[in-house]
N, C-alpha and C positions, 0 to 999 in steps of 0.2 A: 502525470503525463498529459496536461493540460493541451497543447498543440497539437498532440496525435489525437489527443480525444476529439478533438475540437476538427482534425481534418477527417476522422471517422463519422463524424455524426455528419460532417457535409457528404459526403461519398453514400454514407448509406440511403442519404434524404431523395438522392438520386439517382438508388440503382435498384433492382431488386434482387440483385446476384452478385453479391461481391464479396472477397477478402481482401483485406490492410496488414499488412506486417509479413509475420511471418514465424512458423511453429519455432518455438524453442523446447526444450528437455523438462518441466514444471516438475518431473519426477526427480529433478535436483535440485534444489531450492532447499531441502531438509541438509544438504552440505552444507548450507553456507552457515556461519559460526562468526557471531560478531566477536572483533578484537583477535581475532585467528585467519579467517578466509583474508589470502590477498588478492591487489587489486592486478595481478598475472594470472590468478585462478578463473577470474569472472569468463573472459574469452573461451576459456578450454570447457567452461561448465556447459557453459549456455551460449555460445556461440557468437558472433560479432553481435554488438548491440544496436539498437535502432536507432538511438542516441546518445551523445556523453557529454555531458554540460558544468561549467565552475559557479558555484554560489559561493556568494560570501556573504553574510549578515550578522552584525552584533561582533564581528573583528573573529566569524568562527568563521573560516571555509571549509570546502568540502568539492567532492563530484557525483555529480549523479549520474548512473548509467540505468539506460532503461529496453525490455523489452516489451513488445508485444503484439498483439495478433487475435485479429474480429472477424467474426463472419457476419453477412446478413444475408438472410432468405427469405422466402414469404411469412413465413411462420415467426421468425423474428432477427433480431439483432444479439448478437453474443461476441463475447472475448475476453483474453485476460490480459494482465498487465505484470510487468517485474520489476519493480525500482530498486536500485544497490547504492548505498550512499558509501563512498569512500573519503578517508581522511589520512592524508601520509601513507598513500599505497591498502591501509587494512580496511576490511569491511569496518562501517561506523553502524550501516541498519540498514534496516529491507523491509519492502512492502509490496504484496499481493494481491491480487484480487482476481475473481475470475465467476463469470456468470458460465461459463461454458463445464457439461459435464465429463467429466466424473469430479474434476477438482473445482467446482463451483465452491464459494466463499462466503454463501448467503447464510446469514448466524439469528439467533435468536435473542436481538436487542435487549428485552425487557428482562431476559437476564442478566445485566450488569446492575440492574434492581438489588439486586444480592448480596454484590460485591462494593464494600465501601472502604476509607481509611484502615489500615491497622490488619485488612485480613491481604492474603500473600495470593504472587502470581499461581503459584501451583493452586490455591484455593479455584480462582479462574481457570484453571487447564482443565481442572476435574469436571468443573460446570460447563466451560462453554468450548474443551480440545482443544488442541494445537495452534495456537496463533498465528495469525497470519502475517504479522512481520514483527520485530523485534528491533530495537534500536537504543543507540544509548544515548544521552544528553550529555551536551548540546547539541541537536540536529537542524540540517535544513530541509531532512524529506519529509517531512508531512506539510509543509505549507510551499514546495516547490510542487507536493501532488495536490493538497487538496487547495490552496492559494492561503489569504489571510483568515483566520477562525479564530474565534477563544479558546477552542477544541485544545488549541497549540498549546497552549500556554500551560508549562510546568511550574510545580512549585519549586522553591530556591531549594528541597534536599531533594530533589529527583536527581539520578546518573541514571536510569534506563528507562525506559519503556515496551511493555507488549500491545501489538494492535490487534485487533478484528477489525476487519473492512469486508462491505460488499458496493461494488458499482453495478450497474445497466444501464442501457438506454434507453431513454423515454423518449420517443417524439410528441409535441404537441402543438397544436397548432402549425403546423410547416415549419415547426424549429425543433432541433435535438438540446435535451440537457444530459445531463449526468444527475440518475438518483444515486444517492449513497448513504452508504447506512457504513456510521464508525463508531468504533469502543476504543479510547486508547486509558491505557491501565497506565499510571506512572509510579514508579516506584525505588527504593534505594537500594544500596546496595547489594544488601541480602535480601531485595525481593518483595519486602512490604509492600505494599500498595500505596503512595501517598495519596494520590487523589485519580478519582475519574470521571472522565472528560465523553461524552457523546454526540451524536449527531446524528439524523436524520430527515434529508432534505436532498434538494436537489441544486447543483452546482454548476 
């Protein structure tokens, strides 16, 4: 959600009291079911979206619909986000993140140390819990959220993917960025792990 990020970090650079967005349900999210959740479920889950946009890249479309919703106060800047990628109506993948408590998304990087070729997603569930989005390949939500990465780039036997992501906001200098911290596990069909991709930086 590059745009909203992008009008949040200006809004908060200038206020000391403000919210952006607007609360949606995060305690549904554990519905949504890639290749199952339709794109008539998203509205009734989580409510109107804050926006709903067509990518196309490499001759694959898709839609993105997104929520979300930030505070800032003195003390700091906080929010989460919800991307739903659709493809012919059915969920294609989802992605999360949230600095705000109890469902904050902040993970422990240097455990994908761990995790290499050949060992399986549930290997990663045990170590690093519940993932914070899922998707299956070919997608266009990880570089319509995080923009162009290497991060992206799956190997030619990936069909899905599990992510970990954490965002926040940093100001510096009189500018806002986005830190973020991502794990994306890619993997085939039954779940191996073929390759993993990380990041840690600001955007």
């Amino acid at each position: 959600m590059r745009n909203a990020a992008a009008l949040l970090a200006s809004v908060l650079l200038a206020a000391c009291s403000i919210t952006l967005g607007r609360k949606f349900p995060v305690e549904n999210i554990p519905s949504l079911v890639v290749g199952v959740t339709s794109e008539a479920d998203l509205p009734k889950t989580f409510g109107d979206p804050t926006f709903r946009r067509t990518l196309s890249a490499d001759d694959f479309e898709s839609t993105i619909w997104g929520w979300g919703y930030g505070t800032s106060t003195s003390s700091g800047n906080k929010g989460h986000e919800l991307h739903v990628e659709t493809v012919d109506g059915i969920v294609n993948g989802f992605l999360f993140a949230s600095s705000l408590e109890p469902d904050a998304t902040d993970f422990d990087l240097s455990l994908g140390d761990r995790l290499d070729a050949g060992r399986s997603f549930a290997d990663a569930e045990r170590l690093l819990g519940a993932p914070h989005g899922r998707l299956r390949v070919p997608t266009n939500l990880l570089y319509d959220w995080f923009g162009p990465m290497k991060v992206h780039r799956a190997p030619p036997e990936a069909t899905q993917a599990i992510v970990y992501c954490f965002m926040d906001l940093a100001v510096q200098q009189d500018a806002a960025a986005r830190r973020v911290k991502l794990l994306v596990l890619f993997g085939d069909a039954d779940g191996t792990i073929a390759a993993v991709r990380r990041f840690d930086g600001t955007r």
